[in-house]
N, C-alpha and C positions, 0 to 999 in steps of 0.2 A: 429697707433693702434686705432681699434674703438672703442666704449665704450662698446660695448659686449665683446671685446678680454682682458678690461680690467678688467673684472669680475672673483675674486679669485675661481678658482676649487675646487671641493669635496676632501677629502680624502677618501681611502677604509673604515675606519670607521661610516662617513658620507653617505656616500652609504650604507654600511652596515645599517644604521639607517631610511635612506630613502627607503630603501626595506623593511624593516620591518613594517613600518608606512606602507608600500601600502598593504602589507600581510592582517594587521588589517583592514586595511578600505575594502577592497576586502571581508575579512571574513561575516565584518558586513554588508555589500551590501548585502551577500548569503541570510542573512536571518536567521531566526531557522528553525530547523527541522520539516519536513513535517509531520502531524499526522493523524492519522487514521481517524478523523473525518470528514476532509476536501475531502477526497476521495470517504465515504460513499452518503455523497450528490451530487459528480459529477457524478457519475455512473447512469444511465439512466436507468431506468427498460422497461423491455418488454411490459408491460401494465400501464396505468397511474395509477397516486395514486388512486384515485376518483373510477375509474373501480375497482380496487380492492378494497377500501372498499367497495365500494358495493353490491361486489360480497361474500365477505365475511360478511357481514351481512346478504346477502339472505341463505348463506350457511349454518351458524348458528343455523337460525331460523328454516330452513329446519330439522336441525341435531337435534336441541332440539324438537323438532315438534315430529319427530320419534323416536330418542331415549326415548322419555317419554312414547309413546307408547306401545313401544318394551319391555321400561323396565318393566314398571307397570305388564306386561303380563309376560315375564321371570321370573320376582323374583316371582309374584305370584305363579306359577306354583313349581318355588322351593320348594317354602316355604313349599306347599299344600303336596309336594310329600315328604320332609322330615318331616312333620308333621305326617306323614299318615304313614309314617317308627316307630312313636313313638320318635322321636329325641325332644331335650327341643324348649321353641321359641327361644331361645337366638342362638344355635346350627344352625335352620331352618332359621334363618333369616340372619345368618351368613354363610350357603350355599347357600342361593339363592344370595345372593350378588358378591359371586361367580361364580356365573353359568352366571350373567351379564355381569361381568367381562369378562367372558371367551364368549361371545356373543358379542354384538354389540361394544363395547369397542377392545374386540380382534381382532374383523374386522376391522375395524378403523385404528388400530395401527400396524395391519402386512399390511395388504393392503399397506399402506402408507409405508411404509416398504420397500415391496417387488419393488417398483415402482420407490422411491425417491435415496434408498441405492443405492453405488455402490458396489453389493455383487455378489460372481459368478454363473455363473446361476444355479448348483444344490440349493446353499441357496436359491435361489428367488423362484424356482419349489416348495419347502419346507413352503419357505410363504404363497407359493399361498395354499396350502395344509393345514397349516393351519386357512387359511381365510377361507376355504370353511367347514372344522368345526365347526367355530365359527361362521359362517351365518348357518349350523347347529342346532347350537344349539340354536339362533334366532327364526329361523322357526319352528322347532318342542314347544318352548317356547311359539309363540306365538298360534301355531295348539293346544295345548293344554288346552290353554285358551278361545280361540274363538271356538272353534271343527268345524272347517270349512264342509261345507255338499258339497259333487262334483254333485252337481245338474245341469240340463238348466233351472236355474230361478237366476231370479237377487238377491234374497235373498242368491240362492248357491254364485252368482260372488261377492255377497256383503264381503260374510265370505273368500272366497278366497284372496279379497283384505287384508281382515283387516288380514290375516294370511302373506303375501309375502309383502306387499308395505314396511313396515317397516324397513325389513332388506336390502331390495334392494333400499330403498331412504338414508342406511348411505353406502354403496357400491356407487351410485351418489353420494353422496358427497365428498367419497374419492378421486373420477376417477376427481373432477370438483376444488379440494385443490389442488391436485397434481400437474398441470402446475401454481400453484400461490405460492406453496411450491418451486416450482424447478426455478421458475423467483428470490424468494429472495436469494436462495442460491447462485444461479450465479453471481447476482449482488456484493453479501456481496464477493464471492471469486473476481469475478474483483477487485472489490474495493481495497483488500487484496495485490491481486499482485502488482496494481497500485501503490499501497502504500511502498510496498518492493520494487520495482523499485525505487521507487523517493528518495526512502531512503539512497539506496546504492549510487544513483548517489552524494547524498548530503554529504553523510561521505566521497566518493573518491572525490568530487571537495573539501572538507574542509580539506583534507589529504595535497592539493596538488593547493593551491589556486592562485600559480604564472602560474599553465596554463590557470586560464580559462582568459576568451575575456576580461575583463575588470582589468586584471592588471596592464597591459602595462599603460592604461591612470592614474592608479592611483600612478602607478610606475613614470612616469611620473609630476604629479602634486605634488610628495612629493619631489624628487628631486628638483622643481623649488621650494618649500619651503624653502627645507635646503640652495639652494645658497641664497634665498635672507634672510635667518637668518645669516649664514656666513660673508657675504658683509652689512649687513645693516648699520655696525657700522664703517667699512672703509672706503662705496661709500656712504653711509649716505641714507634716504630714497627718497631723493632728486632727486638721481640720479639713484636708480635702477628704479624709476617712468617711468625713460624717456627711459626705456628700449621698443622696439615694441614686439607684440607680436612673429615676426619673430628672432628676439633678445634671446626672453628667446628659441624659440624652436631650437637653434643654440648651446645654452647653454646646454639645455638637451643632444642634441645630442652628445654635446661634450663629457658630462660625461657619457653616454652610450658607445661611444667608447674607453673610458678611462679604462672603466669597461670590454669591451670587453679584450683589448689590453691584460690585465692581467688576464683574464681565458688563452687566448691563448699564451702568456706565461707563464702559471704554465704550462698545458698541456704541452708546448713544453721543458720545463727545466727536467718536468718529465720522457717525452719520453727520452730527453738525458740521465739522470738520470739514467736508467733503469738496472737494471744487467742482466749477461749473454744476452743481442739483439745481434743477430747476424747482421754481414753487418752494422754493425752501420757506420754512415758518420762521415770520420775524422772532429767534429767540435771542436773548444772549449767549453770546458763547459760553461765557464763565456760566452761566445760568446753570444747575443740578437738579436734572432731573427728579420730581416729586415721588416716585416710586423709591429711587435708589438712596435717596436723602432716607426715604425711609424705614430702609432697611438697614440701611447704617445707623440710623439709631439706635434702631436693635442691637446692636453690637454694644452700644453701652459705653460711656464715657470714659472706661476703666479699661477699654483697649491701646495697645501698646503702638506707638507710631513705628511704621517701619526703618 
C-alpha cells in the first residue's frame, strides 16, 4: 500500500463540511454587491465632459443675456398695462411676473418638453402650440416696450432686432440643451440597466454559488484541508508532508468519487423505492448497485464511518 492509500477517508459529514467551507469562500471571492455608482462612471457619454461644460456655460450666458432682456421688457410692459387698468403695484407687479412666466420661461420649459418627453404625438403638437404662445407673448412684450418701426433703415432693423432676437435666442438655447439633455439621460438610463443587470446576475450567482467556475477548486482545496486535519494526528505531520502534490490530487479525487458513488446510490435506492413504477426490474431492494459498490471501493477500507 502506498502512502497516499494509506491516508484515512472523509466521512459524509466531513464532506458535508468541506463543501460548505468552499460555498463561504466562493461567496467571499463574489465580492459585494454591485452599486449604482460604480456604473455611473463607466458609462461613456456622447460628448466629453469638457465639451459639455462648455457648451453649457456658453449656453447660460446666452440664456441669462436674453432672458434679462426679454424680461426687463415683459414685466415692464405688465406692470405698465395693469397699472394703467388702475390695479394696486403690489397686484401689477404680481402680473407682470406672470406674464414672464408664461413667456420666455414657458418656452423654455415646453419646448424642452415637447423634444426631450417620450409623450404621444397629439401631446407634443399641444407643446409646440403652446410654445408658440408663450414666444407670443415674448414678442409682443417685447414689441411693446421697444415699439419697433418696420422701416428700410438700420434704426428700423435695429428695433426689429431688439423686438425678435430675445425670444428666438431662448428658442436656440433650448434646440442646443436638448441633445446634452438627452446624452445625460441616456447615459443615467444605460448606467441603470447596466446596473440591474449585474445585480440580478450577483443575487443568482449568490443564490447558487456551487455553479459558478471557481467552486470546484475551492471545493477542492477544502477537502484537502479536512484530510489533512483528519490524518494529522494519526499520520502525524511528518508524514502527510511527504505527501506529492499528485498524492493529495488522488486523494481529492478519491473523495469526490466517494461523494459521487452516494448521490448515485440515493438516486438509485430511490428509483427502486418508488411506488406504483410500472415494468419495474425484478431487483432486490437491499441489492447495491454495481457501479456505486464500485466506487465505494475506491474509497478504500481505511474510510471513516459516518
Amino acid at each position: 500500500m502506498t502512502e497516499w492509500q494509506s491516508i484515512t477517508g472523509l466521512n459524509e459529514g466531513q464532506r458535508q463540511d468541506a463543501r460548505a467551507a468552499a460555498r463561504a469562500t466562493t461567496l467571499r471571492a463574489l465580492g459585494d454587491a454591485p452599486q449604482p455608482e460604480q456604473f455611473e462612471k463607466a458609462v461613456i457619454g456622447v460628448y466629453p465632459p469638457k465639451f459639455n461644460l462648455l457648451v453649457t456655460i456658453g449656453v447660460l450666458l446666452v440664456l441669462g443675456a436674453a432672458g434679462y432682456v426679454s424680461a426687463t421688457r415683459v414685466i415692464r410692459a405688465a406692470f405698465e398695462e395693469s397699472a394703467a387698468a388702475g390695479y394696486p403695484q403690489l397686484v401689477s407687479g404680481m402680473s407682470a411676473i406672470g406674464v414672464f412666466l408664461m413667456a420666455e420661461i414657458a418656452l423654455a420649459v415646453v419646448l424642452l418638453a415637447a423634444r426631450v418627453l417620450e409623450v404621444d404625438g397629439r401631446v407634443r403638437w399641444f407643446f409646440y402650440l403652446v410654445a408658440v404662445i408663450a414666444a407670443g407673448f415674448a414678442v409682443v412684450g417685447n414689441a411693446v416696450i421697444v415699439a419697433p418701426t418696420f422701416a428700410a433703415t438700420w434704426m428700423g432693423a435695429w428695433s426689429l432686432l431688439l423686438t425678435f432676437a430675445p425670444p428666438v435666442f431662448v428658442i436656440a438655447v433650448v434646440l442646443v440643451l436638448e441633445p446634452l439633455i438627452l446624452a445625460v439621460i441616456r447615459r443615467r438610463h444605460e448606467a441603470h440597466v447596466a446596473y440591474e443587470k449585474a445585480l440580478a446576475t450577483y443575487r443568482a450567482e449568490r443564490a447558487d454559488p456551487e455553479a459558478l467556475a471557481g467552486f470546484q477548486h475551492h471545493y477542492r482545496a477544502a477537502l484537502k484541508s479536512a484530510l489533512w486535519e483528519s490524518n494529522k494526528h494519526r499520520v502525524g505531520v511528518a508524514g502527510l508532508t511527504k505527501l506529492t502534490g499528485a498524492d493529495w490530487r488522488r486523494l481529492v479525487a478519491r473523495e469526490l468519487m466517494a461523494e459521487q458513488a452516494l448521490d448515485d446510490l440515493s438516486a438509485e435506492m430511490a428509483q427502486l423505492n418508488a411506488p406504483n413504477e410500472e415494468a419495474r426490474p425484478e431487483t432486490h431492494p437491499t441489492m447495491v448497485p454495481a457501479r456505486s459498490m464500485q466506487l465505494l471501493n475506491l474509497h478504500g477500507s481505511n474510510s471513516r464511518k459516518p
